[in-house]
C-alpha positions, 0 to 999 in steps of 0.5 A: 328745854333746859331743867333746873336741877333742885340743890340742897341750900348751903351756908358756910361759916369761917371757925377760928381756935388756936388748935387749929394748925392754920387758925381757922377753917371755912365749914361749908355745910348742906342740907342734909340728905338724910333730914326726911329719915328720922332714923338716920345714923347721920341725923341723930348724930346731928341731934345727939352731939350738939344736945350733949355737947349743951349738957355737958357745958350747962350741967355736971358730967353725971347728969350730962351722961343720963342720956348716953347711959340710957342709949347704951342701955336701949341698945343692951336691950335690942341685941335680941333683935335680929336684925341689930346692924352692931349685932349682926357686925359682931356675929360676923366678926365673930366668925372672921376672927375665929379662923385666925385663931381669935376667939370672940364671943358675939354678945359679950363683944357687943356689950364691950363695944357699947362699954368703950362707947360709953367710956370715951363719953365719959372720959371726954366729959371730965376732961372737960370739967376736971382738965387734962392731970383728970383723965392723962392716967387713963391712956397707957403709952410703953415709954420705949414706944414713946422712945421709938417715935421720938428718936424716929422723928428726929432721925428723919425729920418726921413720921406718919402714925397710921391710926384706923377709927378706934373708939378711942383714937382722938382721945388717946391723943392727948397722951401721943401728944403729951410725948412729942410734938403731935399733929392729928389730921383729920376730916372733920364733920360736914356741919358746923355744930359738930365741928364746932364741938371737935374743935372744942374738945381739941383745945382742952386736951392742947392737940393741934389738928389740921382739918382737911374736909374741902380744903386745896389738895395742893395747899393741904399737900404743902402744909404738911410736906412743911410740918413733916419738915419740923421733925413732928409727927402726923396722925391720921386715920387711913381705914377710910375705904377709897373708889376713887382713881386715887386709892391704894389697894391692899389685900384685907380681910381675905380680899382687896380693898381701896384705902385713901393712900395720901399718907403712903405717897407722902411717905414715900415722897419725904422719905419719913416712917410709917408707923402704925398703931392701934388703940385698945380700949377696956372702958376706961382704960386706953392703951396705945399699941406701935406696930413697927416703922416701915420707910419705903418709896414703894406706895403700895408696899407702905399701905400694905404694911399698915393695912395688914397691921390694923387687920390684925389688931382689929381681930384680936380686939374688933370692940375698939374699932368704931367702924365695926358698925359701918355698913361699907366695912361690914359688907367687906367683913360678910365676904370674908365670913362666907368664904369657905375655906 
């Protein structure tokens, strides 16, 4: 007897923006599997962006940041619950980090990812009222690394800045993008109300981004071999950890992890730099660290290379990273605190 599997209702919806590279994106957006768990990360993200994105639009900054100043201030107040998932990531970085001589304080590291949270709300609430001479001032760029991706771009037609998930990493590039001809890469959110609101924020800080959640591998791959052919430079976030028969795998944190290495195989096949970076964050203030190019057609080594980059600066300043708080990488930052060496 044949069964009916249930599947979750679907609906899509074509956005169009001019910071879109292609012009517009075809969002194809489920029911949330998460929708029964009211205290589920992903629904209150479906719920607190859109409500802020509302406020934001319809009220003046300082009242739009009411609710965001009253999460920060819940969340001071239960670092004494034990069982706080950014508690028990900073403890754990904590004790990563002390072996390679990076001394961290668990509670002040907690309250400092909670500032820079808040900062970059309020950093993208008066880009939004007040344009982008408001807030250019709050990101630093050494104008010699400016100098270095520039000439790299133009010696060779092109470069990847590998980026992980800083808090601030979107934001900042406003300034990269201020500096040379920019493209960020990004997946974008799985719900059109969310994507909506990106794709907002991108076209007041005048990035160009290439969405790539659902697109064609093939048609995706041909655009930016295209773009990479223009002398400008991609950016794309490449911690996002990877099961897949795809992935790279690189040794982090003590341990070998899978990383999504498109960026190193298209790399590798242009011939252009990888260069990776890091973007601190003390509350308002943003500043852009370049670590050094590295051309190679050796996929393995070109992930290497970033992956040992990002592991350092997340060390020295775990606070600016956001994926302190996600539950695959703190698994990863458990093993390496329970090593004993």
């Amino acid at each position: 007897m044949a069964t009916h599997q249930h599947r979750r209702p679907t609906r899509s919806e074509t956005l169009r923006s001019p910071a879109l590279l292609l012009k517009e994106i075809t969002v194809t957006e489920a029911e949330s599997r998460h929708g029964r768990r009211a205290l589920s990360g992903t629904r209150l993200k479906m719920l607190l962006f859109p409500f802020l994105h509302w406020t934001l639009r319809h009220t003046s900054a300082g009242v739009a940041l009411l609710p965001v100043r009253l999460l920060v201030g819940t969340m001071n107040l239960l670092y004494r619950w034990p069982g706080n998932p950014l508690r028990v990531s900073c403890e754990t970085i904590c004790r990563v980090a002390a072996r390679a001589s990076h001394p961290h304080e668990a509670r002040q590291l907690y309250r400092q990812f909670l500032a820079n949270a808040l900062a970059v709300m309020e950093n993208y609430f008066h880009l939004y009222h007040g344009g982008i001479g408001q807030v250019s001032g709050r990101i630093t760029l050494a104008p010699r690394d400016s100098a270095l991706i520039g000439d790299l771009a133009e010696t060779h037609g092109g470069v990847i800045l590998a980026v992980p998930h800083n808090i601030a990493s979107a934001f900042c590039s406003l300034k990269l993008n201020q500096a040379f001809p920019l493209l960020v890469v990004a997946r974008n959110s799985p719900t059109i109300a969310r994507t909506r609101i990106a794709l907002d924020f991108f076209e007041r800080m005048q990035v160009p981004v290439l969405m790539v959640r659902g697109g064609n591998p093939f048609e995706l791959s041909r655009t930016l071999f295209s773009v990479l052919r223009e002398g400008k430079v991609l950016a794309a976030t490449l911690d996002n950890l990877d099961t897949t028969d795809k992935r790279v795998d690189v040794h982090m944190f003590g341990q070998r992890v899978g990383l999504a290495g498109w960026a190193a195989k298209i790399a590798a096949r242009m011939g252009v730099p990888l260069l990776p970076c890091y973007f601190h964050s003390k509350g308002k203030q943003n500043t852009v660290v370049i670590g050094k190019p590295v051309i190679t057609t050796d996929i393995a080594a070109a992930a290497q290379h970033y992956a040992s980059f990002f592991e350092q600066q997340i060390l020295d300043d775990p606070a600016s990273w956001a994926y302190l708080v996600d539950k695959r990488w703190r698994k990863i930052l458990a093993n390496a605190a329970s090593v004993n060496l």
